[in-house]
C-alpha positions in Angstrom: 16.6 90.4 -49.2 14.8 86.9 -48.6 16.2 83.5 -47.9 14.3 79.7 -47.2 15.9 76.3 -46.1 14.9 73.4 -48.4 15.8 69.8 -47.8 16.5 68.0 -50.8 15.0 64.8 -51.5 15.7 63.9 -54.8 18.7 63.9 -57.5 18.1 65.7 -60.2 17.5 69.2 -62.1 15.4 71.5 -59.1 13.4 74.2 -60.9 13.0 77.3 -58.7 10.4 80.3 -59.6 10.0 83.3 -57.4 7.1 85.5 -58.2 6.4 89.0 -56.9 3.4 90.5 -56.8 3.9 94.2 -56.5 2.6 96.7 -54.4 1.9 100.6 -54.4 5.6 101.3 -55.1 6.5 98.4 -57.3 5.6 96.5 -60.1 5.4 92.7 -60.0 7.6 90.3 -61.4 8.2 86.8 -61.8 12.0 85.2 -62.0 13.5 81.5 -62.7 16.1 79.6 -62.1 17.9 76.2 -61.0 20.2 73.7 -59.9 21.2 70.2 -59.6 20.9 67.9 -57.0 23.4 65.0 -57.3 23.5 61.6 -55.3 24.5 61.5 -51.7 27.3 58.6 -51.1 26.5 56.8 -47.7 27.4 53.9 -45.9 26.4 52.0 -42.7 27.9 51.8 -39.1 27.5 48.3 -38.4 27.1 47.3 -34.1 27.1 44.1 -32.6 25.5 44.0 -28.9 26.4 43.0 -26.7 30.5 43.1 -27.4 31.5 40.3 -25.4 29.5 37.3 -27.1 29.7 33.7 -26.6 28.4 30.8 -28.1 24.5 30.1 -28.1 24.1 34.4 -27.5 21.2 36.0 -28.9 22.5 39.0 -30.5 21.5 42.3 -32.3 23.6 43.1 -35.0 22.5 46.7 -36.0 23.8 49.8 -38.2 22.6 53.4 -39.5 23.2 54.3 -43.3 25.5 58.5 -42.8 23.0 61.2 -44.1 20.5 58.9 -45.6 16.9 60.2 -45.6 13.6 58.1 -47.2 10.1 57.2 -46.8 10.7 53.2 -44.6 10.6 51.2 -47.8 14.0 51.2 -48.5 16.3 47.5 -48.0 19.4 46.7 -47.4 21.2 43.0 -47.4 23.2 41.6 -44.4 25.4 38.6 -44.3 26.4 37.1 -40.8 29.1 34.0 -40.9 27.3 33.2 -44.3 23.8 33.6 -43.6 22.4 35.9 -45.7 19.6 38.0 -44.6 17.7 39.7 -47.8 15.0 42.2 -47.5 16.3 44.1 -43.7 14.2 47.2 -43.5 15.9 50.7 -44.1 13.8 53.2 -41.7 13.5 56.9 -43.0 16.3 57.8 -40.6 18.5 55.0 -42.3 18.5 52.3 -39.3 18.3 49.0 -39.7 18.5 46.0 -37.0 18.6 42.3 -37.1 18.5 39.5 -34.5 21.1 36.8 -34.7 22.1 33.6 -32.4 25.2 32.5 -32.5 25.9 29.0 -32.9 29.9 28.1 -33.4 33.1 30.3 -31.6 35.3 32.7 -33.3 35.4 35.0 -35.4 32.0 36.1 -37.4 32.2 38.4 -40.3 29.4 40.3 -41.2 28.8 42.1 -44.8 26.7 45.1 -45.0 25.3 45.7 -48.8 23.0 47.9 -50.0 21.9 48.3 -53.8 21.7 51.9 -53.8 18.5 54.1 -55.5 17.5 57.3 -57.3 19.1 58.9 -54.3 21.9 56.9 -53.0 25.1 55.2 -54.2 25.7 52.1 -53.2 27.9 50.1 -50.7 29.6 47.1 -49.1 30.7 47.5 -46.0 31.8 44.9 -43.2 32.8 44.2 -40.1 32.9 40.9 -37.8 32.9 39.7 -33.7 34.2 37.1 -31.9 32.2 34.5 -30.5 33.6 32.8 -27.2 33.6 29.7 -25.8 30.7 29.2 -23.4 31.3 27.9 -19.9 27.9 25.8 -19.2 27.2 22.7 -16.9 24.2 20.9 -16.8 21.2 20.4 -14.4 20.2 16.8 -12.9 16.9 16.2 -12.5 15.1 12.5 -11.1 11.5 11.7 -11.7 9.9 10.7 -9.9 11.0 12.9 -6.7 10.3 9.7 -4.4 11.6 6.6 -5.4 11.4 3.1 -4.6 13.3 -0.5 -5.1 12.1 -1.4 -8.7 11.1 1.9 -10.0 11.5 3.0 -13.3 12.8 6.9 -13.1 13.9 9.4 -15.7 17.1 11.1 -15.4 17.4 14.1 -16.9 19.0 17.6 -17.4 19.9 20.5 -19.7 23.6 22.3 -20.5 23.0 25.8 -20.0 23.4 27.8 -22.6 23.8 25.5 -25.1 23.1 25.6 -28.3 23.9 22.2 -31.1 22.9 20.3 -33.8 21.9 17.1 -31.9 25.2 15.5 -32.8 26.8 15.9 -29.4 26.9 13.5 -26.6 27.9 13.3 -22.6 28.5 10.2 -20.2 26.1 9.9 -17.2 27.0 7.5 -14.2 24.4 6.0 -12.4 25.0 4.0 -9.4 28.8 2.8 -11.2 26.3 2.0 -14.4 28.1 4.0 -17.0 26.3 4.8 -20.3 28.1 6.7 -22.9 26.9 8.6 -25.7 23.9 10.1 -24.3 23.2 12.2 -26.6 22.6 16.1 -26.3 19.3 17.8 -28.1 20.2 20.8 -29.8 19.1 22.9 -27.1 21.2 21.3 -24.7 18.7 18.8 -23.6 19.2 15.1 -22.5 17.6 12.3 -20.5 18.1 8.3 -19.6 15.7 5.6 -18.2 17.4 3.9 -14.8 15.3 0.9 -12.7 16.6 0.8 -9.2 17.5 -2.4 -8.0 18.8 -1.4 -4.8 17.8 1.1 -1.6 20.0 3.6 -0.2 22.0 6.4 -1.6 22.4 6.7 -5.8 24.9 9.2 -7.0 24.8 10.2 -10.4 27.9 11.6 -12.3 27.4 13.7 -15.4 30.7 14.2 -17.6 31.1 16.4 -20.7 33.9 16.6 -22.7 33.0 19.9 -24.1 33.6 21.0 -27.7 34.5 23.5 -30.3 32.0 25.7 -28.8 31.5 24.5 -25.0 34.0 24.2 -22.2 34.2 20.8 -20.7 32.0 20.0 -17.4 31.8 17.5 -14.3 28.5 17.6 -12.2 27.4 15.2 -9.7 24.1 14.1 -7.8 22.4 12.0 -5.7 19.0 10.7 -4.7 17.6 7.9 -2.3 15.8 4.9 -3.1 13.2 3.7 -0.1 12.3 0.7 0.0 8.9 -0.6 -1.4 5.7 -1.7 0.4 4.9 -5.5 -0.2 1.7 -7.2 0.7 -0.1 -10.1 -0.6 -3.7 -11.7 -1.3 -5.1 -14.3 0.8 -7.5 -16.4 -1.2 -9.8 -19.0 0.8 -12.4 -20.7 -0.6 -16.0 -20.0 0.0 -18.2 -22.9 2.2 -15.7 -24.3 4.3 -16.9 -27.7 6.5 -14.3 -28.9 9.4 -12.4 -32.0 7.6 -12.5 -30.3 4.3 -8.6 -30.5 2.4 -8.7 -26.5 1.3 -6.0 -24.3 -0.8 -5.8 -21.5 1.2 -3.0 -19.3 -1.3 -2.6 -15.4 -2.7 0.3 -13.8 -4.8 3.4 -11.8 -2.8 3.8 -8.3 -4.8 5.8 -4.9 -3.9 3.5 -1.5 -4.1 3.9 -1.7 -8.0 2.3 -4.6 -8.0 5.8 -6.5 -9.1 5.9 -10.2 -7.6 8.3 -11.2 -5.2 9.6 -14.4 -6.1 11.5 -16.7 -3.8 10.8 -15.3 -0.9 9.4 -17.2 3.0 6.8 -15.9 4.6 4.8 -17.2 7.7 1.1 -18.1 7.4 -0.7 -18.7 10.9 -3.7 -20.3 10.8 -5.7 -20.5 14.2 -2.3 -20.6 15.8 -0.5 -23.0 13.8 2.2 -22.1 12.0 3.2 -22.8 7.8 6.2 -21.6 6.3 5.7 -21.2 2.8 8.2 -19.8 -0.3 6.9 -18.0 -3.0 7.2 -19.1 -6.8 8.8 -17.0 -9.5 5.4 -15.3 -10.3 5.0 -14.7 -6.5 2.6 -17.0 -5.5 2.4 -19.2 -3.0 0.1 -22.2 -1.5 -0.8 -24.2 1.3 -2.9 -27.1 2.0 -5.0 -26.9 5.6 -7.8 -29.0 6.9 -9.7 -27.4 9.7 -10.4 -30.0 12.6 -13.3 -27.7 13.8 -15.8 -25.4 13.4 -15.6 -21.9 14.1 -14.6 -18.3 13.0 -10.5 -18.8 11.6 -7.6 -16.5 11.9 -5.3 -15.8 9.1 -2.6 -13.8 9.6 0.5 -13.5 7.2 3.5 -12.2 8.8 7.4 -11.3 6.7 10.1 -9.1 8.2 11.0 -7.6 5.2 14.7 -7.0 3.7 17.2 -4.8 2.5 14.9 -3.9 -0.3 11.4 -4.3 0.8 9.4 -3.1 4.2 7.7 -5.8 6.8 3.8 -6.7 5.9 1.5 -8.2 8.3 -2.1 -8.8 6.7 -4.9 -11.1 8.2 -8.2 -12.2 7.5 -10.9 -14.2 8.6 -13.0 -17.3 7.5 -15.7 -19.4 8.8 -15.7 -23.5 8.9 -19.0 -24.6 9.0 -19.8 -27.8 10.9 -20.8 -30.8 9.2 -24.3 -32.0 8.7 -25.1 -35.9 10.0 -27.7 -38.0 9.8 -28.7 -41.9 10.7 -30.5 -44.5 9.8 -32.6 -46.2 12.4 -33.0 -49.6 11.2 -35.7 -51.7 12.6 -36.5 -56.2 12.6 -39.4 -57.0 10.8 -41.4 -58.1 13.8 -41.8 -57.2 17.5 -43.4 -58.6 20.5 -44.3 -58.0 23.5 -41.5 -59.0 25.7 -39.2 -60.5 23.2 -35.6 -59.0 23.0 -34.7 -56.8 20.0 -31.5 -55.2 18.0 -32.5 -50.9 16.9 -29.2 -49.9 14.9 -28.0 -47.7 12.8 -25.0 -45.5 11.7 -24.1 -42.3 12.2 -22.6 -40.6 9.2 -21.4 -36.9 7.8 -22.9 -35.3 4.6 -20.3 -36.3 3.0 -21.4 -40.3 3.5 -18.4 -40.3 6.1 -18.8 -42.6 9.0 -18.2 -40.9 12.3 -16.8 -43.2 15.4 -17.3 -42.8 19.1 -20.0 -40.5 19.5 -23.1 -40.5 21.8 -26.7 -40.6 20.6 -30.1 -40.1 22.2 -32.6 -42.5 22.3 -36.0 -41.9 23.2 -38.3 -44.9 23.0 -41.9 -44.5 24.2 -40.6 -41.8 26.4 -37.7 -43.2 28.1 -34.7 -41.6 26.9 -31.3 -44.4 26.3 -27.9 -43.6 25.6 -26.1 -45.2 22.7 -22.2 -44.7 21.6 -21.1 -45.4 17.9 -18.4 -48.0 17.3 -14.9 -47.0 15.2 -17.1 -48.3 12.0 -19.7 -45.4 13.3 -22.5 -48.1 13.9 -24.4 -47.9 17.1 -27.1 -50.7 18.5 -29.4 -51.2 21.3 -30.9 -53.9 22.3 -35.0 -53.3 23.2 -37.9 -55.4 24.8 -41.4 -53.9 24.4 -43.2 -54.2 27.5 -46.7 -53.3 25.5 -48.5 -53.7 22.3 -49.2 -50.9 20.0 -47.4 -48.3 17.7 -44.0 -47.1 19.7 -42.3 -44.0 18.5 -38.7 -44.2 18.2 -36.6 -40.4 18.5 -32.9 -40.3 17.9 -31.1 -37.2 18.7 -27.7 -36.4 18.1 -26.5 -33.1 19.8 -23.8 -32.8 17.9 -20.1 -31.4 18.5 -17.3 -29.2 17.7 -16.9 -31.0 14.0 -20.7 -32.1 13.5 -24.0 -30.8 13.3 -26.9 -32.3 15.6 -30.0 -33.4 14.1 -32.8 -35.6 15.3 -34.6 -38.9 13.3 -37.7 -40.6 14.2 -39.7 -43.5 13.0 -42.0 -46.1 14.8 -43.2 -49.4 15.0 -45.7 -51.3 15.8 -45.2 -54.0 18.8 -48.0 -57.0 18.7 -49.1 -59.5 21.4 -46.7 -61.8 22.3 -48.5 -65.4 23.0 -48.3 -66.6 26.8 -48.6 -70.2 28.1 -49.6 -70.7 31.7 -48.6 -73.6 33.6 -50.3 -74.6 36.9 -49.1 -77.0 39.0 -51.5 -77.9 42.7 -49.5 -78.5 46.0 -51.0 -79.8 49.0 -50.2 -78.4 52.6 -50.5 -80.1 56.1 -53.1 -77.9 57.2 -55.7 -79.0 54.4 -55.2 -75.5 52.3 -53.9 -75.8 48.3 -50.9 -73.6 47.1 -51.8 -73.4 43.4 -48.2 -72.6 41.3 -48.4 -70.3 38.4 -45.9 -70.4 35.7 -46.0 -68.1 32.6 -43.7 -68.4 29.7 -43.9 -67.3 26.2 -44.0 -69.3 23.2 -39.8 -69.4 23.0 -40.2 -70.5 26.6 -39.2 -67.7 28.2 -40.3 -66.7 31.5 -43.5 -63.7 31.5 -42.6 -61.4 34.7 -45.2 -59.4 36.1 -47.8 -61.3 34.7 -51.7 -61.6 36.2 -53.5 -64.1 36.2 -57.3 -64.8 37.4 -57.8 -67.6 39.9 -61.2 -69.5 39.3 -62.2 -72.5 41.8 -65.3 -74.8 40.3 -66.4 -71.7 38.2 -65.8 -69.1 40.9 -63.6 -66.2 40.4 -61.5 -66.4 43.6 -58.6 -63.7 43.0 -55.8 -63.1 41.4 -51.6 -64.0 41.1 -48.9 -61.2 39.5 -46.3 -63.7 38.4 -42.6 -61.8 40.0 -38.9 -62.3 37.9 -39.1 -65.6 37.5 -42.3 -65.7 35.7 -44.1 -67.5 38.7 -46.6 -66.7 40.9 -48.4 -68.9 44.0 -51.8 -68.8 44.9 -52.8 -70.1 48.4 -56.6 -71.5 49.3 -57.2 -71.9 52.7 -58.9 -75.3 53.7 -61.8 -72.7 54.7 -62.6 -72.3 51.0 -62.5 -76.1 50.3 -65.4 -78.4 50.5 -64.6 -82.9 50.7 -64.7 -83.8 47.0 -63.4 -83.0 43.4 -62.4 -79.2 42.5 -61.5 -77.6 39.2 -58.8 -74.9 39.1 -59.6 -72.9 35.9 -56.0 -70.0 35.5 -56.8 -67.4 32.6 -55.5 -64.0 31.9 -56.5 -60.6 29.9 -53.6 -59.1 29.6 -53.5 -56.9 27.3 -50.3 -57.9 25.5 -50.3 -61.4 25.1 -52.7 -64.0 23.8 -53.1 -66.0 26.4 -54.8 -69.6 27.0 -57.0 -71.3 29.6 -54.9 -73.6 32.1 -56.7 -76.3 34.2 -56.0 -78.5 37.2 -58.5 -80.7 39.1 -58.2 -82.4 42.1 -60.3 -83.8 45.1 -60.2 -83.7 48.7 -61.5 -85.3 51.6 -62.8 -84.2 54.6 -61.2 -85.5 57.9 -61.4 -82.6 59.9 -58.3 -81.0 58.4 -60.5 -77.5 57.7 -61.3 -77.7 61.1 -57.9 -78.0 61.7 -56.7 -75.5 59.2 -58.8 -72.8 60.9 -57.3 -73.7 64.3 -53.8 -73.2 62.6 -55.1 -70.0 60.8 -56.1 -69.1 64.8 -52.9 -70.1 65.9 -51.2 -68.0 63.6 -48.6 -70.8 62.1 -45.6 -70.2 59.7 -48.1 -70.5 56.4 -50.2 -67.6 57.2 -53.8 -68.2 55.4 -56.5 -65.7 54.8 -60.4 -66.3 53.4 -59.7 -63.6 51.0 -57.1 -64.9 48.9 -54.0 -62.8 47.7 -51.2 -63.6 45.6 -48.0 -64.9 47.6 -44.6 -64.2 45.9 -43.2 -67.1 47.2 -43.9 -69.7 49.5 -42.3 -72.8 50.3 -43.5 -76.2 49.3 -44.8 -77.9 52.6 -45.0 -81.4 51.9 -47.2 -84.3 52.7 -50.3 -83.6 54.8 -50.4 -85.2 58.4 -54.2 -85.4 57.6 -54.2 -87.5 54.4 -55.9 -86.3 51.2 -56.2 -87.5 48.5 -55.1 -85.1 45.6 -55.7 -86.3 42.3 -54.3 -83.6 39.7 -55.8 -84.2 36.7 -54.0 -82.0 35.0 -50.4 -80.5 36.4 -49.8 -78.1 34.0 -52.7 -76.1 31.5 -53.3 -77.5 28.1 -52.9 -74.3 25.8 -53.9 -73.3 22.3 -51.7 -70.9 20.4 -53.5 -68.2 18.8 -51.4 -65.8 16.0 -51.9 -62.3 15.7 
């Protein structure tokens, strides 16, 4: 006997042949026969996992076709709450598996159909789950993490779980703002914009009032708002001078750069104190004029609020002093000795006259002090003692407000003209007191002035004339002959043109020299010498006991005015 499994694989007519090819006892042989191989019915479990499904699951709905055998090419058709999915794979083993996410509750049929082939019948077959309502909340999320007074933040969250259509909304709370009908993305997804306008503690409320598909939720949150940093700008303006009216200003703002409007800050400036409020864009402004020069402090002080920190911010500036210069003004002419005005006034860059302030001035070396007056004019009154060109320096030291600077100029004094009056006095013991006055051509007294004695063509010494401008010259009798004598005064000084002066007179001899010398032995009041010297003053003695007979031809000089 003999025997073989076969697995069919096909319907039909099978043809089987058994051939025998014999051996040393038997013949071979070769015998035929058949039978028919029908179709197989089958049909499909179907399996939804997992069993317990809720809305928004992701689930695999799967099934194996009873005693079905082919090559992997084979299809089947599923149906799942009305979607139809063509074309689902048929392995050689007859399983098939799909992937399906449920989007609604209740209950979900699924159809099973396959077409059948040359080897199957075909079949419908169905089945259906439940789909549950899902439980699901939602997150809360604020961005930024750290928030400040005016910020701009994103709240936002996502239902778990949840799957939609985008048609479905939920109420957040922000703060007491409520805004309803925030709507849900279909994969649960939603989001707001809030600005804070306040620090402290926020709560946030999110409320949803569920649906077909989703239980209801309440969830709540919170998060803090600091409060922002603030500073502001300090603008000064560049090249500051003490007196200058300046804007001195800058622009409050938070951290963000927002502007604070309406709000009082301090600005001290070198001590001094300026409230100020700020304008809607947050900018403020002060006028200040700096009274002197120097390095200034700025410092910008506010104590904050319920919304915004404290600042303090400072800076510096320099005021520079200002520059000042004067005129020296100058007469048209100077003279020796004659009394003159050198003026001027003192003013800023600017052309401002500036009051009550000392100058410097050095003429010919010697140094004078000079104030200005409240119109910033300053004089001083000058009388060249010598001829020739004078150099005039004026210094200004200057102050807290004003730069020193110094000036100079000259000038060029010229000879005065002198007139010398001479005037001969007799004296009891036969000597002459010639008097000496100078004056110049105003007729004002010459102090200090020489003058060159000559009697009858001899040079017989000298007179310095003292404050008043005179000067007396004494001739003892010794130097006296009897007769007629000629006094000739002149003078080289140096600053004046001068003239000759003359004075005669005559004598006569009665013993008086004789006598003179026994007075200049005695030693009386009138001291005499044979060298003659100038005498700064000596009285006038009077009549002679001796007679003499004086005639002055000429009392005072005849003189001839000379210009320079």
């Amino acid at each position: 006997g003999w025997s073989l499994n076969y697995t069919t694989n096909r319907t039909g007519n099978i043809n089987i042949t058994v051939t025998y090819a014999g051996n040393e006892n038997y013949t071979s042989f070769t015998n035929a026969t058949s039978f028919t191989v029908i179709l197989n019915d089958t049909n499909s479990s179907i399996v939804v996992n997992p069993e317990t499904v809720s809305i928004g699951d992701n689930v695999t709905i799967s099934g194996e076709l009873v005693g079905y055998v082919g090559n992997g090419s084979d299809i089947l058709t599923v149906s799942v709450d009305g979607n139809v999915y063509n074309n689902v794979t048929i392995n050689s083993t007859g399983g098939w598996s799909l992937n399906y996410t449920t989007n609604r509750t209740g209950n979900i049929i699924i159809t099973v159909s396959y077409a059948g082939n040359e080897n199957y019948t075909s079949f419908i077959n169905a089945s259906s789950f439940t789909v549950i309502l899902n439980d699901t909340n939602s997150s809360i999320v604020v961005n930024p993490e750290t928030v400040n007074i005016g910020n701009n933040v994103t709240i936002s969250g996502e239902l778990v779980g949840y799957v939609g259509n985008g048609s479905d909304s939920l109420t957040v709370s922000v703060d007491g703002n409520v805004y309803n009908n925030v709507t849900i993305n279909s994969t649960g997804g939603w989001s707001l914009n809030y600005t804070t306008n306040r620090t402290g503690n926020i709560t946030i409320t999110v409320n949803y009032a569920g649906n077909e598909n989703y239980t209801a939720f309440n969830n709540a949150t919170s998060f803090s708002v600091a409060k922002n940093g603030v500073n502001s700008s300090i603008n000064i303006p560049s090249d500051v001078k003490v007196g200058d009216s300046i804007i001195i200003d800058g622009v409050l703002a938070d951290e963000n750069g927002n502007p604070i409007a309406n709000t009082t800050i301090t600005v001290i400036i070198d001590g001094e104190n300026f409230n100020v409020t700020t304008a809607e864009n947050g900018s403020w402004n002060i006028n200040y004029t700096p009274t002197h020069a120097g390095e200034f402090t700025i410092n910008l002080t506010w104590e904050g609020n319920e919304n915004y920190t404290s600042f303090n911010n400072n800076t510096n500036f320099n005021v520079n002093k200002l520059a000042t210069y004067s005129s020296i003004d100058l007469s048209a002419d100077f003279r020796v000795g004659k009394t003159t005005v050198i003026s001027g006034v003192l003013l800023d860059e600017e052309g401002n006259k500036i009051a009550d302030s000392e100058l410097e001035i050095t003429i010919d070396g010697k140094k004078h002090l000079v104030k200005t007056n409240f119109n910033g004019y300053w004089y001083l009154t000058y009388k060249p003692e010598n001829t020739g060109k004078i150099t005039v320096v004026l210094n200004f030291n200057g102050d807290a407000k004003y730069l020193g600077f110094t000036n100079s100029t000259s000038f060029d004094v010229k000879k005065g003209e002198s007139f010398v009056n001479v005037t001969v006095n007799e004296n009891k013991d036969g000597s002459v007191d010639l008097i000496v006055k100078v004056v110049d051509e105003d007729g004002d007294i010459i102090p200090d002035y020489k003058v060159d004695v000559e009697l009858d063509g001899k040079y017989i010494g000298s007179v310095i004339t003292d404050s008043d401008g005179v000067g007396i010259f004494h001739i003892p009798n010794s130097k006296l002959t009897p007769g007629k004598h000629k006094i000739t005064v002149s003078s080289d000084n140096e600053n004046y043109f001068s003239n000759l002066a003359f004075a005669e007179f005559e004598t006569k001899n009665n013993n008086t020299n004789n006598t003179n010398k026994t007075n200049n032995t005695n030693g009386n009041g009138n001291k005499t010498t044979d060298n003659p010297v100038a005498i700064a003053t000596m009285k006038k003695t009077g009549i002679p006991i001796i007679p003499i007979i004086l005639v002055l031809i000429s009392i005072f000089g005849i003189s001839l005015r000379r210009k320079q």
